[in-house]
N, C-alpha and C positions, 0 to 999 in steps of 0.2 A: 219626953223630949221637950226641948225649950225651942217654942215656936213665937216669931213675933208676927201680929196678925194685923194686918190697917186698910182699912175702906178707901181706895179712891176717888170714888164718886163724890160730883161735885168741885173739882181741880179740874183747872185748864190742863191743857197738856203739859205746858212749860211750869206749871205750880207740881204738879203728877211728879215730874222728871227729877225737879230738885227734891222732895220730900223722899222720893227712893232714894236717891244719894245718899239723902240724912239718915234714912233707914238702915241701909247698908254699912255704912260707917259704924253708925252704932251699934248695931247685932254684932260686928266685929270685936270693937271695944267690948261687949258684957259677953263676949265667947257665945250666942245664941246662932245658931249655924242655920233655924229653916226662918222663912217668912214668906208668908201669904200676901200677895198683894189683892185685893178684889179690884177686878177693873169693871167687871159687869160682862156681860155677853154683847152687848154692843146692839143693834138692829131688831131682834129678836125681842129683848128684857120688857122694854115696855112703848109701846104703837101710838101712844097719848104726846107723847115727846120725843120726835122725830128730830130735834137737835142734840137733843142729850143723848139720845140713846148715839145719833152717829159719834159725840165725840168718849162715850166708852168705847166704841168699836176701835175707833183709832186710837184710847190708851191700849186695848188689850194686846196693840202691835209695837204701837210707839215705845211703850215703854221697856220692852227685850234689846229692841233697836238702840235706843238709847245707852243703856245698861253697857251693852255689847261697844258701843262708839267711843265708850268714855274709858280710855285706859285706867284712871285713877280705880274706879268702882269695876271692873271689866276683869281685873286680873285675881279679886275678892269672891268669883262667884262659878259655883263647881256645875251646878246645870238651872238651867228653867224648864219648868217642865207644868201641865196644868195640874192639881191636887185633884186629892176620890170627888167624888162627888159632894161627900157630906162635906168638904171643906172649901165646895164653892167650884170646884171642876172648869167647864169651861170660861166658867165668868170669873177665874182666877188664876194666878199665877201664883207657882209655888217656886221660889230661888232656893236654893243650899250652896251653903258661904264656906268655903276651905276654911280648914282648919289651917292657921295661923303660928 
């Protein structure tokens, strides 16, 4: 299966929101239907960095939210749902993109 797979971490939220657009866009154009986003677990992930870790917590929400707000990207995308574990489970989001 053609999965396209990109790290979050490290993007504001508004950096996050554009880059999945671009994401989405693009898995469109090259016909790739899953993609994994890693947004991280958020509060949990790591206790040393208690600002980073909250704003993973708030991509792991923002950015379904987001997805879901924006007609353009919103009417491209068949469910979110979190992936197995070995592909990152709760500290990821896994989208599949209608086929076109």
């Amino acid at each position: 299966k053609n999965k396209f797979k990109f790290d979050l971490h490290g993007l504001t939220l508004d950096e996050a929101n554009k880059k999945v657009k671009k994401i989405i866009k693009s898995c469109i154009e090259k016909k790739c239907r899953e993609i994994i986003l890693i947004t991280g677990k958020g509060l949990h992930s790591n206790q040393e960095d208690v600002y980073k870790s909250a704003d993973l917590s708030k991509l792991k929400h923002s950015v379904p939210e987001f997805i879901n707000s924006d007609p353009e990207i919103s009417k491209l995308i068949l469910s979110m749902d979190n992936p197995s574990n070995r592909e990152g489970g709760e500290g990821a989001l896994l989208i599949k993109l209608k086929k076109l």
